[in-house]
C-alpha positions as CSV (number, residue, x, y, z in Angstrom):
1,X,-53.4,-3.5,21.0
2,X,-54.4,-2.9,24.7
3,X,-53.6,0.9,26.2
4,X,-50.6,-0.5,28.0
5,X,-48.7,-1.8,24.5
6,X,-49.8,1.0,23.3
7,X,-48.1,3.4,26.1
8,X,-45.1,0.5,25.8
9,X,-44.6,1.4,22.4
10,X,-44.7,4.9,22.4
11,X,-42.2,5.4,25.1
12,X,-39.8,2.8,23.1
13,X,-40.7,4.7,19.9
14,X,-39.5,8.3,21.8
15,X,-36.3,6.4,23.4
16,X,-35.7,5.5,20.0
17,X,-35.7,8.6,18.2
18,X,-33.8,10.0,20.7
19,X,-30.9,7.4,20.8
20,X,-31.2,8.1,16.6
21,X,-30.5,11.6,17.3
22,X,-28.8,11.8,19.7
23,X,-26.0,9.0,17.1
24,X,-25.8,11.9,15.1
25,X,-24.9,14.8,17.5
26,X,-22.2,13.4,18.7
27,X,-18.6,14.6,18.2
28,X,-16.7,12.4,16.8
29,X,-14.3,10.3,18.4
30,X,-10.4,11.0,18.9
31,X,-10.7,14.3,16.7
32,X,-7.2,15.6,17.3
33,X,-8.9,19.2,16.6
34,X,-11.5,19.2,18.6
35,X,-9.1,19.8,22.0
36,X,-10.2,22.8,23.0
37,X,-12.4,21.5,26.0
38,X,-8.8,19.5,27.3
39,X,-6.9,22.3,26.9
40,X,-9.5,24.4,29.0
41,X,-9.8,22.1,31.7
42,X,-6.4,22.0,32.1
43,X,-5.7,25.5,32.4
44,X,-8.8,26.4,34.4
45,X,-9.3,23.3,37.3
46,X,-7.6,24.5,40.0
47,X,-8.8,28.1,39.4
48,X,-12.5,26.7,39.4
49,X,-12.6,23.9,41.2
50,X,-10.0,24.4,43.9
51,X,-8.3,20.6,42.8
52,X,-4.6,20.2,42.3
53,X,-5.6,16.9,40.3
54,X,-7.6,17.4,37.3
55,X,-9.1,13.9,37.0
56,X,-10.6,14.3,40.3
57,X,-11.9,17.7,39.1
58,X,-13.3,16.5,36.2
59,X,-15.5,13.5,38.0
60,X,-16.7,15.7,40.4
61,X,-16.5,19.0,39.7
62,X,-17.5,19.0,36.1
63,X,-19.4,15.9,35.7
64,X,-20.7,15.6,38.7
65,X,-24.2,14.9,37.5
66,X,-22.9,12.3,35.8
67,X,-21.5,10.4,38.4
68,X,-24.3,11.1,40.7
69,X,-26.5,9.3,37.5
70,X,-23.9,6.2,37.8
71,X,-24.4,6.4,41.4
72,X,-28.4,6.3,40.9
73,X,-27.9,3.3,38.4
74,X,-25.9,1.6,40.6
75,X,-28.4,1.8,43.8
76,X,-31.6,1.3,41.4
77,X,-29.7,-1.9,40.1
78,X,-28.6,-3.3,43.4
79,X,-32.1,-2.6,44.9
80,X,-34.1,-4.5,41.9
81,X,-31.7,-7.4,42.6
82,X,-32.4,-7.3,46.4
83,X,-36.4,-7.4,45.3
84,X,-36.3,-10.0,43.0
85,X,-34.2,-12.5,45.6
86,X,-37.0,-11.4,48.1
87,X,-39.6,-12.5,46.2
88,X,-38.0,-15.8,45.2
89,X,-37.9,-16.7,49.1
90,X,-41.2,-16.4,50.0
């Protein structure tokens, strides 16, 4: 194996474990006890956020990381595309 399989493999090896772990932290789907975060943001969004509508709160108030990541993702994706069409016309 050359050094950059080897640093290939590693990183897929760590992304791995992570995904694995990350399978069995989650909180499971549809719980109909675990509703104490709904309940929260319901009574709290306008207090906190200043938003009379709580979906709007919630995309960019409280996950607002989030959606800048999906933004990120979004840009990286269309910018790859862009580079690979510009290589193809040359």
């Amino acid at each position: 194996m050359n050094k950059r399989n080897l640093i290939a493999f590693a990183f897929l090896t760590v992304v791995g474990v992570f995904l694995i772990f990350s399978t069995f932290m989650m909180h499971p789907f549809g719980d109909p006890n675990e509703q104490a975060m709904d309940q929260y943001i319901i009574d709290n969004t306008v207090d906190e956020t200043g938003a009379n509508n709580g979906v709007t709160a919630v995309v960019f108030d409280y996950r607002g990381f989030d959606t800048l990541g999906e933004a990120t993702v979004l840009f990286t994706a269309v910018a790859g595309v862009i580079l690979v069409f510009r290589r193809l016309k040359k």
